[in-house]
PyMOL CGO cylinders between C-alpha atoms (Angstrom):
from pymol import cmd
from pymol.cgo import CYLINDER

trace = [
    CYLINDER, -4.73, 17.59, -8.93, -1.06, 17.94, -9.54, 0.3, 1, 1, 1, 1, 1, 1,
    CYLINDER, -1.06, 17.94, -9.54, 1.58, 15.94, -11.06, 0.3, 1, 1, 1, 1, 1, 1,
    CYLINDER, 1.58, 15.94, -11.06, 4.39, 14.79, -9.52, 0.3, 1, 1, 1, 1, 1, 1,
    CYLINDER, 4.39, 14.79, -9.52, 7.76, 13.60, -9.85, 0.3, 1, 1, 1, 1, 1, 1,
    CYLINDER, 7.76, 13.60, -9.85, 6.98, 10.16, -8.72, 0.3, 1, 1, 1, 1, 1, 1,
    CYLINDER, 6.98, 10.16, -8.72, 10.65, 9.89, -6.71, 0.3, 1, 1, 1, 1, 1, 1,
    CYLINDER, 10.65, 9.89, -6.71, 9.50, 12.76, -4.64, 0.3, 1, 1, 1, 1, 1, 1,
    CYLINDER, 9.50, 12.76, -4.64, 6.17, 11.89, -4.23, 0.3, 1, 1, 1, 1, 1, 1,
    CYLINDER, 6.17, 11.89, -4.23, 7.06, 8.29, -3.47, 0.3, 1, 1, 1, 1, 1, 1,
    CYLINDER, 7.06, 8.29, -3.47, 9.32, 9.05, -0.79, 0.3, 1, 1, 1, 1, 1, 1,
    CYLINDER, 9.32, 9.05, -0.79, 7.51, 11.50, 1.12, 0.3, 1, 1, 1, 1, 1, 1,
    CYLINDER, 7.51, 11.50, 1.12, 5.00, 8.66, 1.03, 0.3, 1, 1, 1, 1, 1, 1,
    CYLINDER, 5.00, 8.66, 1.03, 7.39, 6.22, 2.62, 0.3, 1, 1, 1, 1, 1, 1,
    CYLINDER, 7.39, 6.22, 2.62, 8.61, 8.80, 5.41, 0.3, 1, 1, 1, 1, 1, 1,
    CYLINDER, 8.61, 8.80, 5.41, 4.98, 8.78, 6.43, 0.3, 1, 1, 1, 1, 1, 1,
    CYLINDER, 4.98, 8.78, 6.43, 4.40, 5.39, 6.36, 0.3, 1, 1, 1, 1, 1, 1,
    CYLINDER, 4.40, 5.39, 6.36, 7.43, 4.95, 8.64, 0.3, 1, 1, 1, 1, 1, 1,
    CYLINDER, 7.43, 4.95, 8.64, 5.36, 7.48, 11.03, 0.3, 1, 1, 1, 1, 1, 1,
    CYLINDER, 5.36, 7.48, 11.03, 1.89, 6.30, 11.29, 0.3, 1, 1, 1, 1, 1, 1,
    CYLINDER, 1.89, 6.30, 11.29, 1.65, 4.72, 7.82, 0.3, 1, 1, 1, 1, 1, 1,
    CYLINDER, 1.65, 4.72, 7.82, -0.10, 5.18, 4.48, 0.3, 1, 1, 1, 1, 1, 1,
    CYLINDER, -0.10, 5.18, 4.48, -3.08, 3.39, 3.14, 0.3, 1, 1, 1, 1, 1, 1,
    CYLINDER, -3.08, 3.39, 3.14, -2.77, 0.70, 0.52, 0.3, 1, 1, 1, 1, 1, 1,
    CYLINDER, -2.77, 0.70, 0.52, -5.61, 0.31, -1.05, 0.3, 1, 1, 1, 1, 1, 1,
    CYLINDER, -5.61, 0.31, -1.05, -6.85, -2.84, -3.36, 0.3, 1, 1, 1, 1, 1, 1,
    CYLINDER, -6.85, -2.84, -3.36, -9.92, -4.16, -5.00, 0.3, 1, 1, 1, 1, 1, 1,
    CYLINDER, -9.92, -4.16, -5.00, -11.13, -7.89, -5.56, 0.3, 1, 1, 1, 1, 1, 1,
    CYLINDER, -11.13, -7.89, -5.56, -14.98, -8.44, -4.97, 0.3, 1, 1, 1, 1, 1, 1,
    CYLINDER, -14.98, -8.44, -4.97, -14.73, -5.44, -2.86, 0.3, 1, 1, 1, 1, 1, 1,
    CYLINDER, -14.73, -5.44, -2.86, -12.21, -2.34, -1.73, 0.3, 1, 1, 1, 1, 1, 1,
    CYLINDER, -12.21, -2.34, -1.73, -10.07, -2.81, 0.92, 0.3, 1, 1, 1, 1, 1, 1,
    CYLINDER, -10.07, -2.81, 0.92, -7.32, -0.61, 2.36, 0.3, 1, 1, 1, 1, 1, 1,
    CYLINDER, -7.32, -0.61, 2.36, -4.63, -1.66, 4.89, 0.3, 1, 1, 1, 1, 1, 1,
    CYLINDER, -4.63, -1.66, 4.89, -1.59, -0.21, 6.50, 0.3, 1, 1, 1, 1, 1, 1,
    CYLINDER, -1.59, -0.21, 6.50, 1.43, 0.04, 5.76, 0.3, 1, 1, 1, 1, 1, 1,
    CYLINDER, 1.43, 0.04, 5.76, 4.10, 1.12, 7.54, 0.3, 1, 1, 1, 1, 1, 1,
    CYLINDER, 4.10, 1.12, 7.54, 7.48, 0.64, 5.27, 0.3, 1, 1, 1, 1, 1, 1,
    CYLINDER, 7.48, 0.64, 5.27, 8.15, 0.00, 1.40, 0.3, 1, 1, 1, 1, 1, 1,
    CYLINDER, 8.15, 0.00, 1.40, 10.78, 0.73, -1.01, 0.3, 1, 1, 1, 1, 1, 1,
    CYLINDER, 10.78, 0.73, -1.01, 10.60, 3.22, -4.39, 0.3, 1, 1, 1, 1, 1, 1,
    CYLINDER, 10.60, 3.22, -4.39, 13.01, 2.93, -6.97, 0.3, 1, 1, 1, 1, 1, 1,
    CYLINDER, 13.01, 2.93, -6.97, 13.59, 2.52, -10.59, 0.3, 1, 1, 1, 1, 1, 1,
    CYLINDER, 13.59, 2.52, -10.59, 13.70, -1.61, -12.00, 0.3, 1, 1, 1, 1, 1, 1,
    CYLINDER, 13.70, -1.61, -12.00, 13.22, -2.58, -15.58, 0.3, 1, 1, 1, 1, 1, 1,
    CYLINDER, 13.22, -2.58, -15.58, 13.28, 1.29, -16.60, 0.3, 1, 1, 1, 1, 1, 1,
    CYLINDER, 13.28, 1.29, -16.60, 9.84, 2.12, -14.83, 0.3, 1, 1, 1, 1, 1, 1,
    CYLINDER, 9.84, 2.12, -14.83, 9.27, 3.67, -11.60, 0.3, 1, 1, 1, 1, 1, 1,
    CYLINDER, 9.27, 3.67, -11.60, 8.69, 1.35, -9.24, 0.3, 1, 1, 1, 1, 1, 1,
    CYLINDER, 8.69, 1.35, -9.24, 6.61, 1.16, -5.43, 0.3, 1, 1, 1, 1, 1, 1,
    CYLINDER, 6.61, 1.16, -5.43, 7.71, -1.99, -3.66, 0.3, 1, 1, 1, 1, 1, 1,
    CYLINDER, 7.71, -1.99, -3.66, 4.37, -2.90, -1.09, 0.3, 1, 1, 1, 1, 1, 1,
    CYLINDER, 4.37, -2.90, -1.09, 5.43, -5.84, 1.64, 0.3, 1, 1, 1, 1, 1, 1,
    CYLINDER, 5.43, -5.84, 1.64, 2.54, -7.45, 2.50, 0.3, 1, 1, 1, 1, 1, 1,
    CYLINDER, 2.54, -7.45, 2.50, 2.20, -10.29, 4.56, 0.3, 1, 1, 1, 1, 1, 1,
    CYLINDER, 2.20, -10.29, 4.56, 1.03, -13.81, 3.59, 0.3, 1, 1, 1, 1, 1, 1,
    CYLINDER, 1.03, -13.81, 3.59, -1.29, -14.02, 5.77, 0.3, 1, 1, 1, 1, 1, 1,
    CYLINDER, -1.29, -14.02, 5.77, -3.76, -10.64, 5.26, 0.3, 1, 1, 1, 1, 1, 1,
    CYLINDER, -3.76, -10.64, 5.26, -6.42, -10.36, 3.14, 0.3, 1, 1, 1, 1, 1, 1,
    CYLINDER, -6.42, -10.36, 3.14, -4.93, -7.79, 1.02, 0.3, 1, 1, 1, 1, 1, 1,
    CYLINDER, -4.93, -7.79, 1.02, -2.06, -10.70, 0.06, 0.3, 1, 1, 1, 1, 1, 1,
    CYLINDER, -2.06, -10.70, 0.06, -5.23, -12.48, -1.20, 0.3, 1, 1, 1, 1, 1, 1,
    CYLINDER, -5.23, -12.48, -1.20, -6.50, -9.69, -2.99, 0.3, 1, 1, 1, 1, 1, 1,
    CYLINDER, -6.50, -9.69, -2.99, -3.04, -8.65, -4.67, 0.3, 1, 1, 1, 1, 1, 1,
    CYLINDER, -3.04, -8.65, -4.67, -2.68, -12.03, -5.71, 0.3, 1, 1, 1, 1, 1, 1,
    CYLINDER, -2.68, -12.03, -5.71, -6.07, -12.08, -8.30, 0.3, 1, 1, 1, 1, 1, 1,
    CYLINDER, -6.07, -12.08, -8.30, -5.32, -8.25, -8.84, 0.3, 1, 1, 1, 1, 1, 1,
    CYLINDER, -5.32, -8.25, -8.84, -3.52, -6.48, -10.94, 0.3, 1, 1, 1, 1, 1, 1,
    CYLINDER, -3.52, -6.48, -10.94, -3.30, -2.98, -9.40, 0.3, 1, 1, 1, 1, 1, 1,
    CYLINDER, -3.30, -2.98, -9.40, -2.69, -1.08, -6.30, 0.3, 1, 1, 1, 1, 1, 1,
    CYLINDER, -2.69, -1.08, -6.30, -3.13, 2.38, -5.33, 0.3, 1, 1, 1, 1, 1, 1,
    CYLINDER, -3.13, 2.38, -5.33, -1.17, 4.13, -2.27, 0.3, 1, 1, 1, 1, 1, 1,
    CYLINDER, -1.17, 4.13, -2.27, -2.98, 6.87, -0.47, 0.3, 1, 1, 1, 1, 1, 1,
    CYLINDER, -2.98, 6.87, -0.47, -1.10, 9.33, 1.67, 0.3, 1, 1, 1, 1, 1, 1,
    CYLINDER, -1.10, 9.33, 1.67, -3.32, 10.34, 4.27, 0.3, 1, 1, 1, 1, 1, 1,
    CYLINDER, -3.32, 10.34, 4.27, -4.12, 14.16, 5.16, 0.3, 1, 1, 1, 1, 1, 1,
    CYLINDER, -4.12, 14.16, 5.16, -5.38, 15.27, 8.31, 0.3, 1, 1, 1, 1, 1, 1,
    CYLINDER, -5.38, 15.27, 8.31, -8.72, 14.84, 8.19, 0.3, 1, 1, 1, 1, 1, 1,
    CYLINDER, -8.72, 14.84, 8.19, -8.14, 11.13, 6.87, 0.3, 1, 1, 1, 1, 1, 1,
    CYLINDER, -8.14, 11.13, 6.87, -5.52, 10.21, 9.16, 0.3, 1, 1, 1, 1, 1, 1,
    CYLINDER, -5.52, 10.21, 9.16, -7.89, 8.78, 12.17, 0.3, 1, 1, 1, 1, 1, 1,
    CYLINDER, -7.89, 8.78, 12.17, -9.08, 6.20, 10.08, 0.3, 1, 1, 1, 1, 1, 1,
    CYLINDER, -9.08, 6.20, 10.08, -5.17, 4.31, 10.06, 0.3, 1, 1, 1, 1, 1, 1,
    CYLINDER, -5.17, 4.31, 10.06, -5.86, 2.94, 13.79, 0.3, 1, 1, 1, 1, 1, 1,
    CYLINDER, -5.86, 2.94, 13.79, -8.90, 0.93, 12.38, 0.3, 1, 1, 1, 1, 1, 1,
    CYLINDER, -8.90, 0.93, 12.38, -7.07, 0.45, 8.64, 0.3, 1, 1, 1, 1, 1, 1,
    CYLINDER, -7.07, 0.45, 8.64, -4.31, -0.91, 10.00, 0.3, 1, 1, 1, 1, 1, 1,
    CYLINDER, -4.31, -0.91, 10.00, -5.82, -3.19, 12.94, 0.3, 1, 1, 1, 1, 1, 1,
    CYLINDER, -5.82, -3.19, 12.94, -8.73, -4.84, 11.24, 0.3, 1, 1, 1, 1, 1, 1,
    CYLINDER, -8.73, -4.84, 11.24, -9.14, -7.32, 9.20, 0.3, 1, 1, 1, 1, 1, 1,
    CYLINDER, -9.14, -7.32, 9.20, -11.22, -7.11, 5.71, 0.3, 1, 1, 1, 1, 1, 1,
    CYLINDER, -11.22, -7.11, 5.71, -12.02, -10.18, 5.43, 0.3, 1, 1, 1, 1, 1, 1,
    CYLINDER, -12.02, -10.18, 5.43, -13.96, -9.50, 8.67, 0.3, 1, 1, 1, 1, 1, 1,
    CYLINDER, -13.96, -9.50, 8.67, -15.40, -6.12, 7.56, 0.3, 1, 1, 1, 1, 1, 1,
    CYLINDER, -15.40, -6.12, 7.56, -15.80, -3.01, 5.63, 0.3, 1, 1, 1, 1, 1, 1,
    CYLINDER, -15.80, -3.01, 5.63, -12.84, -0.85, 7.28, 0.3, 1, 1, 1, 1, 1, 1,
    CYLINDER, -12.84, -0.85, 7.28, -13.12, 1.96, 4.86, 0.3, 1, 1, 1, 1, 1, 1,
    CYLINDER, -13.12, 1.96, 4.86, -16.68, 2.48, 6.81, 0.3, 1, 1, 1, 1, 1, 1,
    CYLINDER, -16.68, 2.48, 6.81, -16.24, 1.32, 9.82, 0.3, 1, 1, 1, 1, 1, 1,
    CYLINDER, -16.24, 1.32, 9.82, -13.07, 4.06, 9.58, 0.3, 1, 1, 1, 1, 1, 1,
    CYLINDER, -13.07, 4.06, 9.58, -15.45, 6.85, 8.05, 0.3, 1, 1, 1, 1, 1, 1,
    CYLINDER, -15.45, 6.85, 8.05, -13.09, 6.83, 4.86, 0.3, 1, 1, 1, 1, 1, 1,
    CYLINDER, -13.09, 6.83, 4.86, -14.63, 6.85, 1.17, 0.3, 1, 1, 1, 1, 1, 1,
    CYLINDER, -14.63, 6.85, 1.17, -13.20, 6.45, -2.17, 0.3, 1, 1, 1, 1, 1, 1,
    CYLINDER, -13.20, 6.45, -2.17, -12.86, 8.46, -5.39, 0.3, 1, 1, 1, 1, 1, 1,
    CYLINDER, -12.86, 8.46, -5.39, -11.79, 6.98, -8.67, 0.3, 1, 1, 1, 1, 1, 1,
    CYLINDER, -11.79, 6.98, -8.67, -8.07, 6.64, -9.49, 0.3, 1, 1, 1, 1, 1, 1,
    CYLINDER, -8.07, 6.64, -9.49, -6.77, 8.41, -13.01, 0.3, 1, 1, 1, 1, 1, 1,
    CYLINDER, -6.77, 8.41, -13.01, -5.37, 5.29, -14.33, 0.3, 1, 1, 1, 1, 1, 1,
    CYLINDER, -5.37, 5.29, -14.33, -6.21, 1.84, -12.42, 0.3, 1, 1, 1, 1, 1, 1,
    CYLINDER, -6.21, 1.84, -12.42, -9.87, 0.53, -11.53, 0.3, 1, 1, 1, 1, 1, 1,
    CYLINDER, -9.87, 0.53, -11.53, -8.84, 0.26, -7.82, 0.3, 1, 1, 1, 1, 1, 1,
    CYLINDER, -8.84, 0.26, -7.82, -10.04, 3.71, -5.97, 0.3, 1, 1, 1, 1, 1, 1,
    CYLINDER, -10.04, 3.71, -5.97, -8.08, 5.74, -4.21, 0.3, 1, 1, 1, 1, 1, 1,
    CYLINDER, -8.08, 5.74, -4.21, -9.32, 6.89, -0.50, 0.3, 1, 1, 1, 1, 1, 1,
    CYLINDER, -9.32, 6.89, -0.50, -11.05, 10.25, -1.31, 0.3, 1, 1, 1, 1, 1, 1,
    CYLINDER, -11.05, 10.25, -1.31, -9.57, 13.71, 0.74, 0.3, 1, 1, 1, 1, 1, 1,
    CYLINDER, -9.57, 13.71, 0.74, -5.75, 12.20, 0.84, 0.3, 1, 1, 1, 1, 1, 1,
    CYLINDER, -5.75, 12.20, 0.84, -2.88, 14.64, -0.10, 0.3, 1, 1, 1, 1, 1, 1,
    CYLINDER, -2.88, 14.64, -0.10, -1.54, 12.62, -2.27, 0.3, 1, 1, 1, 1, 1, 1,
    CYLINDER, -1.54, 12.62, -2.27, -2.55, 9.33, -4.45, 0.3, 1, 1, 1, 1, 1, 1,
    CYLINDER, -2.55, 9.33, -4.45, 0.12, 6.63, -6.43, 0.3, 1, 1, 1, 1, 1, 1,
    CYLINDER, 0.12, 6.63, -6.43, -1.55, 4.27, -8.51, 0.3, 1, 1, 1, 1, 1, 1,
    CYLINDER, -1.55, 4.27, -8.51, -0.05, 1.00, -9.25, 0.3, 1, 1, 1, 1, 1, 1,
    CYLINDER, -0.05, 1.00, -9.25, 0.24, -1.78, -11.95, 0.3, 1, 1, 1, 1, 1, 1,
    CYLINDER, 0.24, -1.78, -11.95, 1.76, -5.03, -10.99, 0.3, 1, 1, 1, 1, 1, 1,
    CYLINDER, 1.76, -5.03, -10.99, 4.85, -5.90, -12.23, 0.3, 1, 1, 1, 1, 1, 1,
    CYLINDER, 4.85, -5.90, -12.23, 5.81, -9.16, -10.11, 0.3, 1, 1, 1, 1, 1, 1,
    CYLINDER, 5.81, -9.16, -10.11, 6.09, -10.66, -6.77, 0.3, 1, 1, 1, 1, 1, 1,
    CYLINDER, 6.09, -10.66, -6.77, 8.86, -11.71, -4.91, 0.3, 1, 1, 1, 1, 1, 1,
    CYLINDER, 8.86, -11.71, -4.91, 8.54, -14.02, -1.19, 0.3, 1, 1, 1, 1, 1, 1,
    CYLINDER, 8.54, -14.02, -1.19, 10.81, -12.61, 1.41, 0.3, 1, 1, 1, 1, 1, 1,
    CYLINDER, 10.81, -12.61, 1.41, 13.07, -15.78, 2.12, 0.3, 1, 1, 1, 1, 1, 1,
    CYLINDER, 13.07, -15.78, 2.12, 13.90, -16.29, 5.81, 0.3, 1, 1, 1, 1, 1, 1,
    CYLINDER, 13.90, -16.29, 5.81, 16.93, -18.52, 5.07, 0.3, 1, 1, 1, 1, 1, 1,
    CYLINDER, 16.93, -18.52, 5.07, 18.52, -15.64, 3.66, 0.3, 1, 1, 1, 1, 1, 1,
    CYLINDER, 18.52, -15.64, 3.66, 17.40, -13.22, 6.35, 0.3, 1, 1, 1, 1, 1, 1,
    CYLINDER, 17.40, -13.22, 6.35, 20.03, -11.69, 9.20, 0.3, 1, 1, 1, 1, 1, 1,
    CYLINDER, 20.03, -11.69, 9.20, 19.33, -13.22, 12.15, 0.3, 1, 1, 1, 1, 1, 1,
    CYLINDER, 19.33, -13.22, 12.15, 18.17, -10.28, 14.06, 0.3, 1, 1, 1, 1, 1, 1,
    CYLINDER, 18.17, -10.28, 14.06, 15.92, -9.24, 11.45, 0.3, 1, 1, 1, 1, 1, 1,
    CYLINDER, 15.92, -9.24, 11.45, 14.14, -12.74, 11.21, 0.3, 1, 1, 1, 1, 1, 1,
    CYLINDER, 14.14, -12.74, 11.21, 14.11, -13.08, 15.10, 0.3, 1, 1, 1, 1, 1, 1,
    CYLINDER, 14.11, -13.08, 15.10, 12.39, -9.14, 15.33, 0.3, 1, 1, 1, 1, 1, 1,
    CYLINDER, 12.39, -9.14, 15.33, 10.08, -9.60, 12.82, 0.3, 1, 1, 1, 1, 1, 1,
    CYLINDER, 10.08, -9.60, 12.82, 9.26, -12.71, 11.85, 0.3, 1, 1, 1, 1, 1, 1,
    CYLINDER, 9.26, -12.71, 11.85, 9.06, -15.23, 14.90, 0.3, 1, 1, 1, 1, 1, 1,
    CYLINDER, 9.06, -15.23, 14.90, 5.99, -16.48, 13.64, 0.3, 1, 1, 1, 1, 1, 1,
    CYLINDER, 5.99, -16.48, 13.64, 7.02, -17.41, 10.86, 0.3, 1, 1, 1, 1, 1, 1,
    CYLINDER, 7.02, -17.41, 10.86, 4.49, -15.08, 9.26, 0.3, 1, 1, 1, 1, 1, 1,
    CYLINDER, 4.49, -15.08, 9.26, 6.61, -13.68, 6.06, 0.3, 1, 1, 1, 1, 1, 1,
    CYLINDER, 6.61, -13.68, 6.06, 6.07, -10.94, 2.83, 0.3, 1, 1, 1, 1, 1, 1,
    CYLINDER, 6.07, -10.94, 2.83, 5.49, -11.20, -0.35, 0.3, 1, 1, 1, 1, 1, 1,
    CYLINDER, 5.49, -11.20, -0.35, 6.61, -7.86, -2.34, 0.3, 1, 1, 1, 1, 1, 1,
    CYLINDER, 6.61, -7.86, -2.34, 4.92, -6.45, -4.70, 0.3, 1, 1, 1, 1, 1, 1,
    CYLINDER, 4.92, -6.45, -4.70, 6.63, -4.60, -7.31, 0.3, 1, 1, 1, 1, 1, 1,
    CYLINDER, 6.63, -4.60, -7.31, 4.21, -1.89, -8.79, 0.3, 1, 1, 1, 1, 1, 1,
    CYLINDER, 4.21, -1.89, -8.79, 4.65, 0.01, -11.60, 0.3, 1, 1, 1, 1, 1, 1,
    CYLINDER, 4.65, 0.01, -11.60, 4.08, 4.12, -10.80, 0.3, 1, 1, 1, 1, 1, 1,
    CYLINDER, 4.08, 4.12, -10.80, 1.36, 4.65, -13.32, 0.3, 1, 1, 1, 1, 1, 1,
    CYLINDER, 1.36, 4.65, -13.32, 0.41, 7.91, -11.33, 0.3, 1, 1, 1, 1, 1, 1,
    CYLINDER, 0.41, 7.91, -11.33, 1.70, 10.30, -8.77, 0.3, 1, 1, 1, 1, 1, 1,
    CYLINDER, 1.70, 10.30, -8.77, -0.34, 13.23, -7.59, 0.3, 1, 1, 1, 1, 1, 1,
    CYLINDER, -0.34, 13.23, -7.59, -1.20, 15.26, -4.83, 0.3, 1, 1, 1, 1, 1, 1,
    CYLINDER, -1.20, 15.26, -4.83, -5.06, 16.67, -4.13, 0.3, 1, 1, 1, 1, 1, 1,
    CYLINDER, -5.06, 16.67, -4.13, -5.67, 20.30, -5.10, 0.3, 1, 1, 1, 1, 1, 1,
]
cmd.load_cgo(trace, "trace")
């Protein structure tokens, strides 16, 4: 596996995840991986940082909110099929990582896995959370996205790793 740079790494991840999307994978009383399709990556409090939105209202909110960690998977070729069931079904309802034909390998430095065969892995340490607040939302943003009412919570995640596969 190599190292890298986690800025470059990072963002290469979030181009993807604005084209099909990148697995986000946690771990409660079992591993679950969902979608996700934007994010930011940065530098706050002198760390790198990946910034996960996840809604309220999906599991993986649940299990980030017990958990400390995170891992973000960038999926290869022969892993990218499983996103249409990853990001359309619910774990609470399921194993996904199965049901998707996905497995997972152990991360270098968190105790949540990372989805085995991905080009590339970042692994995660929670740093704080942070509720999206409508009321301070532009209009068309809130009326686009959020019409439900359904809102994220970001997760700021300190970049303990960032590698790609050999």
């Amino acid at each position: 596996m190599l190292e890298h740079a986690f800025i470059t790494l990072a963002q290469e991840a979030l181009a993807l995840a604005k084209n099909g999307g990148v697995y986000l994978t946690t771990q409660d009383k079992k591993v679950n991986s969902m979608v996700i399709g934007w994010g930011q990556v940065g530098v706050m409090w002198g760390k790198g940082v990946f910034v996960a939105p996840v809604r309220f209202s999906r599991f993986t909110f649940e299990q980030l909110r017990v958990g400390a960690e995170f891992t973000v998977s960038i999926p290869s070729a022969e892993t990218k099929k499983g996103l249409a069931i990853c990001g359309s079904k619910s774990g609470r309802d399921m194993d996904k990582l199965a049901a998707a034909g996905l497995t997972t390998q152990p991360a270098r430095t968190t105790s949540v896995p990372v989805i085995a065969n991905c080009a590339a892995h970042i692994e995660c340490r929670v740093l704080g959370m942070a509720a999206l607040d409508l009321e301070t939302l532009h209009e068309s943003e809130k009326a686009r996205f959020y019409g439900d009412g359904d809102t994220h919570m970001l997760f700021f995640g300190e970049i303990l790793a960032c590698y790609e596969e050999d």
